[in-house]
TITIFI-793287 format. One record per residue (C-alpha): x, z, y; residue in three letters. Coordinates in Angstrom, 2 decimals, padded with zeros to 5 digits. Each point is the difference from the previous one (the first is absolute). Layout:
{c1 = X, c3 = Z, c2 = Y, residu = Ala}
...
***
This chain:
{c1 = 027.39, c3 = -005.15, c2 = 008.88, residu = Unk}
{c1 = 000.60, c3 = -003.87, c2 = -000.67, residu = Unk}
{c1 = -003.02, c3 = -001.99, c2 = 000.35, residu = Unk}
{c1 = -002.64, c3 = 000.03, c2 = -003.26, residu = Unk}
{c1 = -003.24, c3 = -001.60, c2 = -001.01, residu = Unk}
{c1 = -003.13, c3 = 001.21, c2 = 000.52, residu = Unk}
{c1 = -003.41, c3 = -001.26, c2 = -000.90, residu = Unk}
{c1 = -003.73, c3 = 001.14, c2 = 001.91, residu = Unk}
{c1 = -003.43, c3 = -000.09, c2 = -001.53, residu = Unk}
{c1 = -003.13, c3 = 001.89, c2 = -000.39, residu = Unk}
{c1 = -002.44, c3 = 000.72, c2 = -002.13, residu = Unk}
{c1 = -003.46, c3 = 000.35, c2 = 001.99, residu = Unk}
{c1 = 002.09, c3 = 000.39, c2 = 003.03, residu = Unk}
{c1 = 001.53, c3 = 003.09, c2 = -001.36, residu = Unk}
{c1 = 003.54, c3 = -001.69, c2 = 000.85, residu = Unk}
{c1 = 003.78, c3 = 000.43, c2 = -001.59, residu = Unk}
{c1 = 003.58, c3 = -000.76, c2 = 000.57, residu = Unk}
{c1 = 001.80, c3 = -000.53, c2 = -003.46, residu = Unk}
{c1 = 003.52, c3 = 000.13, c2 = -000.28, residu = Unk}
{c1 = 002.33, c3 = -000.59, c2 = -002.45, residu = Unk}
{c1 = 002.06, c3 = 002.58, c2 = -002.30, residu = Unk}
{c1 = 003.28, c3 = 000.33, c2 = 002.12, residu = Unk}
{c1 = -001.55, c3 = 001.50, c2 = 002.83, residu = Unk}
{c1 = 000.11, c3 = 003.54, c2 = 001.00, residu = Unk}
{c1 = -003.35, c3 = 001.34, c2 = 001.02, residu = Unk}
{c1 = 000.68, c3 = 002.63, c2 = 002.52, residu = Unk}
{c1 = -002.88, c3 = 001.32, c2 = 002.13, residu = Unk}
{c1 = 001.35, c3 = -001.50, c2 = 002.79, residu = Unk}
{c1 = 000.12, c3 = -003.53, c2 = -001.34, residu = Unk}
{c1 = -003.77, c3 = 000.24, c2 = -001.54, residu = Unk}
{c1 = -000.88, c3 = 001.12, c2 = 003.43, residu = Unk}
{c1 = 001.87, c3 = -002.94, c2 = 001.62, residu = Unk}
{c1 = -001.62, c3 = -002.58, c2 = -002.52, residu = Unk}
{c1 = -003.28, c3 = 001.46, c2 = 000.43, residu = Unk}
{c1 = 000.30, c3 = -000.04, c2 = 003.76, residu = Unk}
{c1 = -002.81, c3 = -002.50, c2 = 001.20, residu = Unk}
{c1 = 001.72, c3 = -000.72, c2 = 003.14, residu = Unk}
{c1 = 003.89, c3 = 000.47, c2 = -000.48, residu = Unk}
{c1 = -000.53, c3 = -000.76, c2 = -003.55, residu = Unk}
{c1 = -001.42, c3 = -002.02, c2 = -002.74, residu = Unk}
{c1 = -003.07, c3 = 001.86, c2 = -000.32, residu = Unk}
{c1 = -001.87, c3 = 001.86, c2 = -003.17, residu = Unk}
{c1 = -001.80, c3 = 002.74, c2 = -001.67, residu = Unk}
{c1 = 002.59, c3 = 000.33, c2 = -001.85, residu = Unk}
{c1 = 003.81, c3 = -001.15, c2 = -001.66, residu = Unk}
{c1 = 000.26, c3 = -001.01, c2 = -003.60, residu = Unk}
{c1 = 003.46, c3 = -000.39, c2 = -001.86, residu = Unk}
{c1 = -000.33, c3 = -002.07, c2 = -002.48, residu = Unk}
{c1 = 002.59, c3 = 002.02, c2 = -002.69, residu = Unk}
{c1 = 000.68, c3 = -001.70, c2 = -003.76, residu = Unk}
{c1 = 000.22, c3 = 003.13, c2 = -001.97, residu = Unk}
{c1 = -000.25, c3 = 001.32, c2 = -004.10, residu = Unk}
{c1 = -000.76, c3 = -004.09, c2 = -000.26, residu = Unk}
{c1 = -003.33, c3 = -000.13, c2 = 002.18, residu = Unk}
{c1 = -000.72, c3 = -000.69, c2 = 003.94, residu = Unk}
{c1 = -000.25, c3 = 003.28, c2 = 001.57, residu = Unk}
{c1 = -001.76, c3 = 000.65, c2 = 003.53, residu = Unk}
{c1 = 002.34, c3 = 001.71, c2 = 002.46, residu = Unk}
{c1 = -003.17, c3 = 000.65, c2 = 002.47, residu = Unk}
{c1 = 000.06, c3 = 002.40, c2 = 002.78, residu = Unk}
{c1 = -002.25, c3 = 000.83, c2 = 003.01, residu = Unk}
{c1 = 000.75, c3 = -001.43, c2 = 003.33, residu = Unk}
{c1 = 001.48, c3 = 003.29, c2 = 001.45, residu = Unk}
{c1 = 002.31, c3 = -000.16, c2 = -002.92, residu = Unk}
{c1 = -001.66, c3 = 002.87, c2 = -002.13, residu = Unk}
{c1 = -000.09, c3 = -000.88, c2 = -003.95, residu = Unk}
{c1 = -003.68, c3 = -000.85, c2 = -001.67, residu = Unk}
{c1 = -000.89, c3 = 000.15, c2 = -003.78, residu = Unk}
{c1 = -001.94, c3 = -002.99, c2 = 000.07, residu = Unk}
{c1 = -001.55, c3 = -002.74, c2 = 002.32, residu = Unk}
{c1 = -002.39, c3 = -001.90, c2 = -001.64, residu = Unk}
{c1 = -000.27, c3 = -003.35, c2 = 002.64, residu = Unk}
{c1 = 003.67, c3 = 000.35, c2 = 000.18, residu = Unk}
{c1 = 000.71, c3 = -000.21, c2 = -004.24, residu = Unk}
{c1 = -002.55, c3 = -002.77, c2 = 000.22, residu = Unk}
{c1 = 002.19, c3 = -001.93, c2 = 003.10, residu = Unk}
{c1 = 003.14, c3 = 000.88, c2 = -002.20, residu = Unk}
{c1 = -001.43, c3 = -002.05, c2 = -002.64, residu = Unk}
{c1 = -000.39, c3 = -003.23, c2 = 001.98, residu = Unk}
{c1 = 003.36, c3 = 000.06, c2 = 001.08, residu = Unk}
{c1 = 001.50, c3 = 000.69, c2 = -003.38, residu = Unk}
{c1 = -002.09, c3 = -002.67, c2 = -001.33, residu = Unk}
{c1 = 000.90, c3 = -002.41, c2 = 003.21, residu = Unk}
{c1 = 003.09, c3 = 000.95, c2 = 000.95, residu = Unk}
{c1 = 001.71, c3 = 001.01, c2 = -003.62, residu = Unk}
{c1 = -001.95, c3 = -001.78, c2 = -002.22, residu = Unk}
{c1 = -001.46, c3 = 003.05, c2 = -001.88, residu = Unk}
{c1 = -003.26, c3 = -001.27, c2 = -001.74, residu = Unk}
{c1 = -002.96, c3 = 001.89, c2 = -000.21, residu = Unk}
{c1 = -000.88, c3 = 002.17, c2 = -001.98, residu = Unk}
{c1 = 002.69, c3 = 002.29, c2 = 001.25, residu = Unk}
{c1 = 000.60, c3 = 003.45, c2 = -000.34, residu = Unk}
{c1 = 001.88, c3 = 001.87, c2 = 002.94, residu = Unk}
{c1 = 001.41, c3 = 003.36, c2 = 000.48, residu = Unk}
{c1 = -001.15, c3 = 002.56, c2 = 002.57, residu = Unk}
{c1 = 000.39, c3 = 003.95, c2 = 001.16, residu = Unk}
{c1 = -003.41, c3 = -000.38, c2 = -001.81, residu = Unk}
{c1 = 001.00, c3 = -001.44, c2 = -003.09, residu = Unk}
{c1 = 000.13, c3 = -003.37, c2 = -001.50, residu = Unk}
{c1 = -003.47, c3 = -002.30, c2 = 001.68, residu = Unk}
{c1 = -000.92, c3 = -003.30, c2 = -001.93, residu = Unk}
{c1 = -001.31, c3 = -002.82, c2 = 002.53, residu = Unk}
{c1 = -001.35, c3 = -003.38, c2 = -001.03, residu = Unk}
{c1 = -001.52, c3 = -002.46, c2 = 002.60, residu = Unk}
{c1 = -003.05, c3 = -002.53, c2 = -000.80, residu = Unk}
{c1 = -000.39, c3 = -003.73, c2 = 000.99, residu = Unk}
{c1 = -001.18, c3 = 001.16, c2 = 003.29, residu = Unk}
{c1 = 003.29, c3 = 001.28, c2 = 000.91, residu = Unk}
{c1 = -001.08, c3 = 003.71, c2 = 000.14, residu = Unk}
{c1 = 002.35, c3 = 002.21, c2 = -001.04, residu = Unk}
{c1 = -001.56, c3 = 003.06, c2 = -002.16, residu = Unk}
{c1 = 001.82, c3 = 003.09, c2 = -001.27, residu = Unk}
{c1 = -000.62, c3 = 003.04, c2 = -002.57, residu = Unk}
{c1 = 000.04, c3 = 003.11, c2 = 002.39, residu = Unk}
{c1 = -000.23, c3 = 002.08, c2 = -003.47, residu = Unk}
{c1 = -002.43, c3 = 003.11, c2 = -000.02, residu = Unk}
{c1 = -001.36, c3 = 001.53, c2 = 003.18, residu = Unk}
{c1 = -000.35, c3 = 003.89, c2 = 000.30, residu = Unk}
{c1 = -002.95, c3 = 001.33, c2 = 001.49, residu = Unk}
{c1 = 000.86, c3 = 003.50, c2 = 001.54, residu = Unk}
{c1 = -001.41, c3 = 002.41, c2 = 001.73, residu = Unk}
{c1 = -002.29, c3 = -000.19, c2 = 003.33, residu = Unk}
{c1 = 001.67, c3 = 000.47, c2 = 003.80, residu = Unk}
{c1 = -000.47, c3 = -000.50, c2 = 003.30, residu = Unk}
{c1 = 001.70, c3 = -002.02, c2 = 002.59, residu = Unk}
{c1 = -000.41, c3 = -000.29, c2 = 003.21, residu = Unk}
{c1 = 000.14, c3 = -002.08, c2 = 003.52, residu = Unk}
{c1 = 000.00, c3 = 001.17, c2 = 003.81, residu = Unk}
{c1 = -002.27, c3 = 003.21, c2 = -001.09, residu = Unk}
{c1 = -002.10, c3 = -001.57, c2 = -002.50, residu = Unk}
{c1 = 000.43, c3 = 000.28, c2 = -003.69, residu = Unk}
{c1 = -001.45, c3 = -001.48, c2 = -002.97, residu = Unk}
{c1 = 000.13, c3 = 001.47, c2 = -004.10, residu = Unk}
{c1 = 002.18, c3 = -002.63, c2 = -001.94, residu = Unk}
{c1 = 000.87, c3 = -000.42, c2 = -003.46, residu = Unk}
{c1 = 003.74, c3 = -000.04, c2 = -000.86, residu = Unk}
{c1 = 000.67, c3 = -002.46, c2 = -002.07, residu = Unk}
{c1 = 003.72, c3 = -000.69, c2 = -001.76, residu = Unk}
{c1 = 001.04, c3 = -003.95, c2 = -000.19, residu = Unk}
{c1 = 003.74, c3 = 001.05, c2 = -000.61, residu = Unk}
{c1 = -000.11, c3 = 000.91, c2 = 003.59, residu = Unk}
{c1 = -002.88, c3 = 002.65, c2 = 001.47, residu = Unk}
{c1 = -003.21, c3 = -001.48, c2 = 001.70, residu = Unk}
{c1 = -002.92, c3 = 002.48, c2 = 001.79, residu = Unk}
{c1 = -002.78, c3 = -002.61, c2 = 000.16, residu = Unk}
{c1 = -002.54, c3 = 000.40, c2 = 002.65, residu = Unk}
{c1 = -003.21, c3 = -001.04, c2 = 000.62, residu = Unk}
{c1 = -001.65, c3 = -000.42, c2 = 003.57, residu = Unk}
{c1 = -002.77, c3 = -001.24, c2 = 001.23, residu = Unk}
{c1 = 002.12, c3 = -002.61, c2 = 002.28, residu = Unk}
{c1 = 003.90, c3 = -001.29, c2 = -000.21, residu = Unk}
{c1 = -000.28, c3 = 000.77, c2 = 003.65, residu = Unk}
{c1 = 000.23, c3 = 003.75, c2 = -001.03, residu = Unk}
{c1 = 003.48, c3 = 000.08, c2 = -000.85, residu = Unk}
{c1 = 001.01, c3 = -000.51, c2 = 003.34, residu = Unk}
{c1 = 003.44, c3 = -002.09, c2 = 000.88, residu = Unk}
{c1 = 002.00, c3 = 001.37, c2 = -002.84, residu = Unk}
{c1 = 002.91, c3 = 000.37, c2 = 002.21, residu = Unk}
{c1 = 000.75, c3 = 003.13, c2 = -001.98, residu = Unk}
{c1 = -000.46, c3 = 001.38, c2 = -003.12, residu = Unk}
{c1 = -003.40, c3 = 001.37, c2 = -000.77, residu = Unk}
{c1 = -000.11, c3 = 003.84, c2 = -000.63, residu = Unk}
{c1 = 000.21, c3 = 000.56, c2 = -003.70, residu = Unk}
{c1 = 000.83, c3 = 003.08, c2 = -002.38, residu = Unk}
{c1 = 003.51, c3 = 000.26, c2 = 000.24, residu = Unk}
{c1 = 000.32, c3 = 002.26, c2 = -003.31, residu = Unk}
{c1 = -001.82, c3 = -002.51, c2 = -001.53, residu = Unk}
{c1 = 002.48, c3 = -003.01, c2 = 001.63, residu = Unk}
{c1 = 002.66, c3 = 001.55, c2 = 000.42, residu = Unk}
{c1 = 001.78, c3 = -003.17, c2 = 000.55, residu = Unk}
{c1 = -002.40, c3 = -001.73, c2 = 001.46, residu = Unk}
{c1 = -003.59, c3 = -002.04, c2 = -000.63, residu = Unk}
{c1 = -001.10, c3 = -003.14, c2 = 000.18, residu = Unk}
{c1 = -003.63, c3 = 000.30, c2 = 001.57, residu = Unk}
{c1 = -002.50, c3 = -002.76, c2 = -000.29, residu = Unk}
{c1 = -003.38, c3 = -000.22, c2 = 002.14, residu = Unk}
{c1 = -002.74, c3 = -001.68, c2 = -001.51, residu = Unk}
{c1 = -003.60, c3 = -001.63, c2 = 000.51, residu = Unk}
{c1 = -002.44, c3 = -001.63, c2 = -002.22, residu = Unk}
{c1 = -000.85, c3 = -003.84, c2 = 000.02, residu = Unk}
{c1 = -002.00, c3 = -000.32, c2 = -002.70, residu = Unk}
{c1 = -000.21, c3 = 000.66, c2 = -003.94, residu = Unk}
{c1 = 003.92, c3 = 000.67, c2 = -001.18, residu = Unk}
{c1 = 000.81, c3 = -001.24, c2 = 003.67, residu = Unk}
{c1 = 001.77, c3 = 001.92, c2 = 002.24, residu = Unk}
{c1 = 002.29, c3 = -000.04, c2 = 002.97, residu = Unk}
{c1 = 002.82, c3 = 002.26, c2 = 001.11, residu = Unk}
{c1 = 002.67, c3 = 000.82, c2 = 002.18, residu = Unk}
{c1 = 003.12, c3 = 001.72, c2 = -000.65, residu = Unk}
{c1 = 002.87, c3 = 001.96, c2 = 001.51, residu = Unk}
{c1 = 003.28, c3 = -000.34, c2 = -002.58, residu = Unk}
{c1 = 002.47, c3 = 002.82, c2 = 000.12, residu = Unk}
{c1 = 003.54, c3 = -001.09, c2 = 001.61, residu = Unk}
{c1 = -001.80, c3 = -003.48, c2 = 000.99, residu = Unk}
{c1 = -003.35, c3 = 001.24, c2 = 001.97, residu = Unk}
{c1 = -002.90, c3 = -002.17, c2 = 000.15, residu = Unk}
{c1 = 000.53, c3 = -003.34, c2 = -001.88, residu = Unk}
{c1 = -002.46, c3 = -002.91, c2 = -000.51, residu = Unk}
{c1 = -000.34, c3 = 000.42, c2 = -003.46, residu = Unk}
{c1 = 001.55, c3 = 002.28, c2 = -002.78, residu = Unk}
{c1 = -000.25, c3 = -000.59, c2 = -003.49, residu = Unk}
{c1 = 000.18, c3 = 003.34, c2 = -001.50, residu = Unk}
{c1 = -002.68, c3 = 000.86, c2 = 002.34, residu = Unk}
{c1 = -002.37, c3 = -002.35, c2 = -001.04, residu = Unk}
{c1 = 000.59, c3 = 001.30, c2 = -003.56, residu = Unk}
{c1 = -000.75, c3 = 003.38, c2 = 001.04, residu = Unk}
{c1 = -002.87, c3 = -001.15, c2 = 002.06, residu = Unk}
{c1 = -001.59, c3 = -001.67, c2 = -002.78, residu = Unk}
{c1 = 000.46, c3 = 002.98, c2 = -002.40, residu = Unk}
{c1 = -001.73, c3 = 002.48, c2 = 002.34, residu = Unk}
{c1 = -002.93, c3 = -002.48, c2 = 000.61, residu = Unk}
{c1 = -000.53, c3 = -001.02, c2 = -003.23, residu = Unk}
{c1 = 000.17, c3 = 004.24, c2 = -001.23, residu = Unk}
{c1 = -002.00, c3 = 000.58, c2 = 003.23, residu = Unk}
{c1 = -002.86, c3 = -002.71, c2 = -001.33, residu = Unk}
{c1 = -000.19, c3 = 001.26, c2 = -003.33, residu = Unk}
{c1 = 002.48, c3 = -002.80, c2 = -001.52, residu = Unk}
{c1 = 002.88, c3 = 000.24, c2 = -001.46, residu = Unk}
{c1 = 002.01, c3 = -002.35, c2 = -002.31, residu = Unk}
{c1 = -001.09, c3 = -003.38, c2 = -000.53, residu = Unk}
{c1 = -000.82, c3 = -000.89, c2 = 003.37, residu = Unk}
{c1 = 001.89, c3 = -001.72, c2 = 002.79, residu = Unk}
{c1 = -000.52, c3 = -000.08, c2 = 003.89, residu = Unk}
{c1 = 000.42, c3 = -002.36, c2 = 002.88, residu = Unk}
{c1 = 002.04, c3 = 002.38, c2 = 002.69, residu = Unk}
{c1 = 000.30, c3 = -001.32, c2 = 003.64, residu = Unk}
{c1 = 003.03, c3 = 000.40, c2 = 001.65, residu = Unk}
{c1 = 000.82, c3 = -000.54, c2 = 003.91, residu = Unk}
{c1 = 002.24, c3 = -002.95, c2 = -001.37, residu = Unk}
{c1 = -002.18, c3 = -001.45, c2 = -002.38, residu = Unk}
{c1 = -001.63, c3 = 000.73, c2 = -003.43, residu = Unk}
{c1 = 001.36, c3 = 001.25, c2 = -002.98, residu = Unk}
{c1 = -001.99, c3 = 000.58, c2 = -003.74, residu = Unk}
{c1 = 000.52, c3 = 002.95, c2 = -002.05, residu = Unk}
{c1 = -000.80, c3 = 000.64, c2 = -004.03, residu = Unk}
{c1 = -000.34, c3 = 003.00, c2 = -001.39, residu = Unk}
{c1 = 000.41, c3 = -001.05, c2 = -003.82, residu = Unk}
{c1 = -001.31, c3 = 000.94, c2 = -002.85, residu = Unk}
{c1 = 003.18, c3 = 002.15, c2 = -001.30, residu = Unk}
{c1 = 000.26, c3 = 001.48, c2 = 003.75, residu = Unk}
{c1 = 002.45, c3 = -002.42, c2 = 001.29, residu = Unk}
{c1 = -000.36, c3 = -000.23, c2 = 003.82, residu = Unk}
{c1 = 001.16, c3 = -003.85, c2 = 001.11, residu = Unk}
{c1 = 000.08, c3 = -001.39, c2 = 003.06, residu = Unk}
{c1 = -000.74, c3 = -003.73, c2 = 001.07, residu = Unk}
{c1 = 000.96, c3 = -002.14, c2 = 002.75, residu = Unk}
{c1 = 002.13, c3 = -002.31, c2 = 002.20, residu = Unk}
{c1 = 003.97, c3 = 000.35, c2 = -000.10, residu = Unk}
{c1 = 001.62, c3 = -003.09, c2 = 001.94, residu = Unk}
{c1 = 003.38, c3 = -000.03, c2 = 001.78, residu = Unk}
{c1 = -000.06, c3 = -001.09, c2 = 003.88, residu = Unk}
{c1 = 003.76, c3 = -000.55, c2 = 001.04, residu = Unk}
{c1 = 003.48, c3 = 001.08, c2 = -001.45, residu = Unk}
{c1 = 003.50, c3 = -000.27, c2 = 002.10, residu = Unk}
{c1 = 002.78, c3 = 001.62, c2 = -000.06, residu = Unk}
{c1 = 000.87, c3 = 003.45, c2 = 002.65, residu = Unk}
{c1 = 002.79, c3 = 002.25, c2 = 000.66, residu = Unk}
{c1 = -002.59, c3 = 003.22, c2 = 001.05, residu = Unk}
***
């Protein structure tokens, strides 16, 4: 293929490669993009697709697997549509997930609706011959959240934690999580098709919603959730919207022929 555009950011170091409409996202190519040495480098690929007269987010895993939703990644989306094409916010955009409404303060952080989270049913994952109940929780995309006593626990993530695989049949998500303080926590996380990333947004989301269930709360409340690549808030509303808080900025763009 003839050379293209590209543009790389991150949203609490959970990074992306956007790309424009015309190009075809094979596997092979997200894998090539994603590719921190031969490549680009990312979490994940984003197409940025004009469709039914909205944005809609292409947004794939970096071994070139389809996701519902990625909640960092919607939020990076947004910068660039407001930077690059001049979207203003509010915006809606179009998802596997649905249509996601973001707005962004006068700090600059980018925030967007996640809609209603699903608590589930209880499950158990697992790591090198340890396991650990979770709660499955649904953010558009499935989530067994974890607690343990240290991050440490879950091990080097190399590979996917055990998990139920009639329950996830395609997959989970599985965050590991401490406590810092009152609606303070910390976690880890190991992202289907991407493995461990330094941050996921959907994640958080879930995280929060299990904590916050877990404590007693429920909606109305919000939590600071620590990330490996930074921090991110989450608010559980009042009408039992789940949204999701924090930095979106764009590092470089060029143009590539991967």
């Amino acid at each position: 293929m003839a050379e293209y555009s590209f543009h790389k950011g991150h949203g609490t170091e959970n990074d992306f490669v956007i790309v424009p409409a015309e190009v075809e996202l094979s596997p092979e190519r997200v894998r090539a993009l994603c590719d921190r040495r031969a490549g680009i480098g990312g979490d994940g690929v984003i197409r940025a697709v004009r469709e039914d007269g909205r944005w809609f987010m292409d947004y794939r895993n970096s071994d070139g697997s389809t996701s519902e939703m990625c909640g960092n990644g919607i939020r990076l989306f947004a910068r660039y549509l407001h930077e690059v094409e001049g979207e203003p916010f509010p915006m809606d955009v179009g998802s596997r997930d649905g249509v996601k409404t973001l707005t962004c303060d006068d700090e600059g952080l980018v925030t967007v609706d996640m809609g209603v989270p699903r608590v589930l049913d209880q499950t158990v994952v697992g790591v090198d011959g340890r396991s650990w109940p979770a709660t499955h929780v649904d953010m558009g995309n499935p989530h067994a959240v974890a607690f343990v006593d240290d991050l440490a626990d879950a091990g080097t993530l190399l590979d996917p934690p055990d998990h139920d695989a009639g329950t996830y049949p395609e997959g989970v998500n599985v965050e590991f999580v401490v406590r810092r303080g009152e609606r303070h926590v910390a976690m880890r996380v190991h992202e289907r098709g991407s493995g461990e990333t330094r941050s996921c947004g959907t994640g958080a989301c879930a995280v929060m919603v299990a904590a916050a269930v877990a404590d007693g709360l429920g909606p109305g409340t919000a939590y600071r959730v620590d990330v490996p690549g930074g921090t991110l808030t989450v608010t559980w509303t009042t009408d039992e919207r789940v949204l999701l808080t924090g930095p979106a900025v764009i590092v470089a763009r060029g143009t590539t022929s991967l």
